[in-house]
C-alpha positions in Angstrom: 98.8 105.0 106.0 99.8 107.9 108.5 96.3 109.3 109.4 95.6 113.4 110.9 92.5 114.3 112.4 92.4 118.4 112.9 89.6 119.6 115.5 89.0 123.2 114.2 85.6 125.5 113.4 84.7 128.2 111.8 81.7 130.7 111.9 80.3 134.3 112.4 81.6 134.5 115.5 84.6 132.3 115.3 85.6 134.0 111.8 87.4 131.7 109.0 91.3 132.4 110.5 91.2 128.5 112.2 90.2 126.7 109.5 92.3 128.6 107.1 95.4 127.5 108.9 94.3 124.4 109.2 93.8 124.1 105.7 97.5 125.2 105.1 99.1 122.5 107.6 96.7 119.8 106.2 98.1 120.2 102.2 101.5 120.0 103.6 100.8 117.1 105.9 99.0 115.5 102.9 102.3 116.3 100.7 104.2 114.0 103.7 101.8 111.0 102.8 99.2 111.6 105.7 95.4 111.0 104.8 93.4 114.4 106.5 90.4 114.0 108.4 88.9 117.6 109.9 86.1 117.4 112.8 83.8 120.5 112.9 80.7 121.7 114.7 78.2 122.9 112.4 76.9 126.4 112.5 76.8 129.7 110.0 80.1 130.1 108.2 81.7 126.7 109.0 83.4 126.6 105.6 82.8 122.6 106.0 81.6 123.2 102.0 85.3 124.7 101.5 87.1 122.2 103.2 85.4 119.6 101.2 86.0 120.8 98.4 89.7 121.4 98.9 89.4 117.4 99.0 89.5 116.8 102.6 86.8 114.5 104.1 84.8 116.2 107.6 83.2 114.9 110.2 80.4 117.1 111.5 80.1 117.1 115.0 76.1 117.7 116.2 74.4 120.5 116.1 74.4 122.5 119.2 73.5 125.9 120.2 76.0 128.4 121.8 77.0 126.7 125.9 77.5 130.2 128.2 80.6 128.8 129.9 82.8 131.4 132.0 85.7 129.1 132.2 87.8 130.3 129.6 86.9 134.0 127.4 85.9 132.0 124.5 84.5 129.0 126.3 81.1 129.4 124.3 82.6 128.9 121.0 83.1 125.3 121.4 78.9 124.8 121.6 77.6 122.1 123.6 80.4 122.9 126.2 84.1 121.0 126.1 82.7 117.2 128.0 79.7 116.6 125.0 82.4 118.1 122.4 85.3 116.0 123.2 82.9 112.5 123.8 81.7 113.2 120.2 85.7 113.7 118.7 86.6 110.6 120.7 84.4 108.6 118.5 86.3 109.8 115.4 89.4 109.4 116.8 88.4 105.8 118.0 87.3 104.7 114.5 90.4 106.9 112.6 92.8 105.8 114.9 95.4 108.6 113.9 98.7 109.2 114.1 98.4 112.6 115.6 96.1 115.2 116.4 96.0 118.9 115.4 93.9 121.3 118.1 93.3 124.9 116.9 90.1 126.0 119.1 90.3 129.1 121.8 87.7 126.9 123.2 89.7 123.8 123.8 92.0 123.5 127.1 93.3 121.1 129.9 89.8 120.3 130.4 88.8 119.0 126.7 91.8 116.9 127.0 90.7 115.2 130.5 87.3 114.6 129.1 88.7 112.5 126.4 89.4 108.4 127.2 92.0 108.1 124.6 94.3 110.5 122.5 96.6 109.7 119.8 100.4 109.4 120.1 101.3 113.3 119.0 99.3 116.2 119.4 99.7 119.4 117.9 98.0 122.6 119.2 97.5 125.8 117.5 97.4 128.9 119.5 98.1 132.8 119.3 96.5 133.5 122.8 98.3 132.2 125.3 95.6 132.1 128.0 94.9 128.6 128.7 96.4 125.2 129.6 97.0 123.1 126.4 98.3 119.3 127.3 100.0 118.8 123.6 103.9 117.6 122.0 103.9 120.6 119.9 102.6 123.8 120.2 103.0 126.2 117.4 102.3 130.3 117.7 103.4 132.7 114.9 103.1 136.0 117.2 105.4 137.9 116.2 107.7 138.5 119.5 106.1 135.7 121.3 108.7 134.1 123.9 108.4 130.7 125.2 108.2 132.1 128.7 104.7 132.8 127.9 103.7 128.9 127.7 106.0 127.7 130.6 102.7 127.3 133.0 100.5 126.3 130.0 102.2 123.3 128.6 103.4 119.8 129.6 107.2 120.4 130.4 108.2 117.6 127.6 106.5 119.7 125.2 107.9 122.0 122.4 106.8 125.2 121.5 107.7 126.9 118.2 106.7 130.4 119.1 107.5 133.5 117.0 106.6 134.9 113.1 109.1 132.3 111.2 106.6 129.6 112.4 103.6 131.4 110.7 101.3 128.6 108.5 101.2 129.9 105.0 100.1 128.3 101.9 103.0 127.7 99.2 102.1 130.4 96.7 103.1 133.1 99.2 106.6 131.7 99.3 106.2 131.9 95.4 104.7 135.3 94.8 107.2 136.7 97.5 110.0 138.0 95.8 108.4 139.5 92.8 106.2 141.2 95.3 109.0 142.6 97.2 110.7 143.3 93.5 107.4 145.5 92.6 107.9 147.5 95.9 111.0 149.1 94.5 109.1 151.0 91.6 106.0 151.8 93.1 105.7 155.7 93.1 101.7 156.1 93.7 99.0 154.2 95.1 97.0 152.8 91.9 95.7 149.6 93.5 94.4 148.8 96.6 93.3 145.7 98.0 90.3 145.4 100.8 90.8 142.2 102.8 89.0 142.1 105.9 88.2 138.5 107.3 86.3 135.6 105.8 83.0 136.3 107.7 83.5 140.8 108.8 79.6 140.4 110.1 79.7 144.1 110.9 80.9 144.6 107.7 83.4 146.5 108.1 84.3 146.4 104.1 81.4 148.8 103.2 82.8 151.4 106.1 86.1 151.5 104.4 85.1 151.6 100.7 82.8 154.3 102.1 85.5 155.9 103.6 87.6 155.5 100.0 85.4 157.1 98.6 85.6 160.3 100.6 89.5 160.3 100.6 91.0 162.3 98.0 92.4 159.5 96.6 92.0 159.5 92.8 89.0 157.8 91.0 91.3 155.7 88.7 92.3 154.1 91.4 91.4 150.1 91.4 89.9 149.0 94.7 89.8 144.6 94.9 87.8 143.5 97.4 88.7 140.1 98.6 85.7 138.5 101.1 84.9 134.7 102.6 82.5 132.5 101.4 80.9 133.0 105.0 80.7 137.2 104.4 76.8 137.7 104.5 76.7 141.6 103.2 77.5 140.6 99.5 74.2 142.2 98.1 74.4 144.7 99.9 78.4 145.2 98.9 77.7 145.1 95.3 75.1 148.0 95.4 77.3 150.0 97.1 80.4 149.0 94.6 77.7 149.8 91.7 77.8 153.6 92.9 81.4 153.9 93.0 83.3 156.3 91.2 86.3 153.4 91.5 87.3 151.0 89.8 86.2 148.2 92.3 86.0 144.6 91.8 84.5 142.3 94.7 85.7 138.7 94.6 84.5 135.2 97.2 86.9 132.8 98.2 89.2 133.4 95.3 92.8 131.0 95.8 94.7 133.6 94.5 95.2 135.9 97.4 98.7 136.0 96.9 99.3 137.2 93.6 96.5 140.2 93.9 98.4 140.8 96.9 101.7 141.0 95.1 99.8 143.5 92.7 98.7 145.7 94.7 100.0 149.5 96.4 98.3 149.0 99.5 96.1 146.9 101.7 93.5 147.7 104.2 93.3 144.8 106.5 92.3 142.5 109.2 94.6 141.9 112.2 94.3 138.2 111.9 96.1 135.7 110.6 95.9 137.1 106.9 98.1 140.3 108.6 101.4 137.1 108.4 100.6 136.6 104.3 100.5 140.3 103.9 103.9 140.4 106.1 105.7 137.9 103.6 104.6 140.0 100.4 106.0 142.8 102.2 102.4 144.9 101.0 102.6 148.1 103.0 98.6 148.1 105.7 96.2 149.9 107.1 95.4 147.7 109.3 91.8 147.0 111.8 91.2 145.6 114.8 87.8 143.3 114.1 87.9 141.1 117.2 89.7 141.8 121.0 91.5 138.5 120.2 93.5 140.7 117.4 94.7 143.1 119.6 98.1 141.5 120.4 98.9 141.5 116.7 97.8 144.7 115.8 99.8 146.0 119.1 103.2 144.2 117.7 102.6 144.7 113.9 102.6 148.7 114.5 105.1 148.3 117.3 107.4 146.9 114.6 106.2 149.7 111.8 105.3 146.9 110.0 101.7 147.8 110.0 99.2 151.0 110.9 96.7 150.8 113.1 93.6 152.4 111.7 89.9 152.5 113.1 86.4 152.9 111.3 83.2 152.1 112.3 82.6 148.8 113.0 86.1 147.8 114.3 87.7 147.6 117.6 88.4 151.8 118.3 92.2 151.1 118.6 94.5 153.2 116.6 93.8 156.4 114.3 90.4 156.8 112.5 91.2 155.5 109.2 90.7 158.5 107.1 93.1 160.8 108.6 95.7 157.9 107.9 95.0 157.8 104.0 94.9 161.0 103.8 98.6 161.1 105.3 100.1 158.1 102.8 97.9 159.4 99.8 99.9 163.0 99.3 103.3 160.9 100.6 103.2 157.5 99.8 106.9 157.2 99.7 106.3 156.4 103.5 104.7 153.2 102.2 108.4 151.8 101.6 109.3 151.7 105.0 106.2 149.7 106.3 106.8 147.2 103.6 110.6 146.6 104.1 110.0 146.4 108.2 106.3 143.8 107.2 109.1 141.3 104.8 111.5 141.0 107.3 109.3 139.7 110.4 107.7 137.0 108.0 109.6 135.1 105.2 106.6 132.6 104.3 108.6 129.6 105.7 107.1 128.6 108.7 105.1 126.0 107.0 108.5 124.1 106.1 109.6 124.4 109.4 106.6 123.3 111.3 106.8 120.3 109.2 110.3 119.2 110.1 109.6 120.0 113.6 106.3 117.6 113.0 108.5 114.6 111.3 111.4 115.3 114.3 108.9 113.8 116.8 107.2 111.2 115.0 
């Protein structure tokens, strides 16, 4: 059998935007016949429960506190530093012995690879940064507007990159919920249903700010506000006390798997500038969009550049953009504006990058 092993975490600081992605390749490389392995380092939020359920088997790496490591901007994430994190992978990939290897860590570079002894035949990287050497087959980066140019430096000269937003990684039901979403954007006059998505983990939770700033919009009370979080968000309580004072409609739901059809259904999202900003794209759902982490920043930048997206700030997020209540203010009295975001957001992203990335995989096996 055709094994994968995926080297990807999750966690407060990491967020859940890896993993998620990783989640997305592994179903389709298990539809191809492959049997899924993931490796993970413990720590809060590492979704290993979610992977596991999602019928995946993990290996947990050992638990290590965070390594201050200069070398690269997110050097620390990888905990333990890159030589104790790669030994401990090489034992997994000695006793899976897989066909290829999927690397999706802004903590991994040139040096992780050196430090192991032996790699399989076909390694995949994931990347959206562009800031460190990555010794891999096939490198895959759905930034919209990327160019190749970027990786010349950064990657072996035999290798491929598939760079740009028709490579973005989404699950199957986006593809599926993509036209009637783009259908309902035709006849939508008012904005009767939002949709708050803002990261798997938001630890500064950002959510609250925003219903909070709802709330003091003047956008009517029969509005319904769905409020989409991880299983890693640690405000919940704290969430549903503020939801109970409402004078919305607001429901507040964990790890649901049907992101894309309350996407499909709703006016408007208020949203992260991760990788949920592509699922949002394909849907063609017209968003206000915030800045959580400076690794976001590129996106946000292009997303806006493109009018496919508005950059918004509250407090909590990266102050980039307009504050976010001046902005719904502006598409609440005329949200015929909304059209335009939403046709520009379809056509950057037409939820088959997933299909691609897997003919490119089974071109170089």
């Amino acid at each position: 059998m055709k094994r994968a092993v995926i080297r990807a975490d999750a966690g407060i600081n990491i967020g859940s935007g890896h993993v998620m992605r990783c989640l997305t390749l592994a179903d389709a490389l298990a539809s191809e016949g492959f049997d899924i392995c993931f490796i993970c380092r413990p720590q809060t939020g590492d979704l290993i429960t979610l992977i596991s359920d999602r019928g995946y088997r993990v290996e947990a790496l050992s638990t290590q506190s965070e390594t201050p490591d200069s070398h690269l901007a997110h050097s620390a994430w990888l905990y333990g530093g890159h030589v104790l994190d790669a030994q401990e992978t090489q034992v997994i990939i000695d006793r899976e012995q897989p066909t290829l290897l999927v690397v999706d860590h802004y903590g991994i570079d040139q040096r992780w690879f050196d430090a192991l002894t032996q790699c399989p035949s076909l390694v995949i990287a994931l990347d959206d940064l562009a800031d460190r050497k990555l010794p891999c087959d096939l490198l895959v980066d759905p930034t919209v507007g990327r160019s190749t140019d970027k990786y010349k430096k950064l990657l072996p000269t035999q290798a491929e990159a598939l760079v740009g937003a028709k490579y973005c990684l989404l699950r199957n039901e986006f593809l599926q919920w993509r036209e009637p979403s783009l259908q309902r954007r035709q006849r939508v006059t008012d904005i009767e249903r939002i949709v708050v998505s803002l990261g798997g983990v938001d630890a500064t939770n950002v959510t609250a700010t925003v219903l909070t700033e709802l709330e003091r919009s003047n956008l009517a009370s029969g509005c319904q506000i769905d409020i989409l979080v991880g299983s890693a968000y640690p405000h919940i309580q704290a969430l549903q006390r503020q939801i109970n004072q409402s004078r919305f409609s607001v429901s507040v739901a964990v790890a649901v798997n049907n992101v894309a059809e309350r996407l499909a259904h709703a006016d408007l999202a208020i949203g992260a500038a991760g990788s949920s900003a592509w699922e949002r794209c394909c849907l063609g759902v017209p968003t206000l969009m915030c800045v959580l982490a400076e690794n976001q920043a590129a996106i946000a930048a292009v997303l806006e550049d493109r009018q496919a997206a508005i950059l918004v700030h509250c407090r909590g997020s990266v102050e980039v953009g307009r504050p976010l209540q001046s902005v719904l203010v502006h598409y609440i009295e005329q949200p015929h504006y909304l059209a335009l975001l939403s046709q520009n957001a379809a056509n950057l992203v037409d939820g088959r990058g997933t299909v691609r990335v897997i003919e490119a995989i089974k071109g170089v096996l």
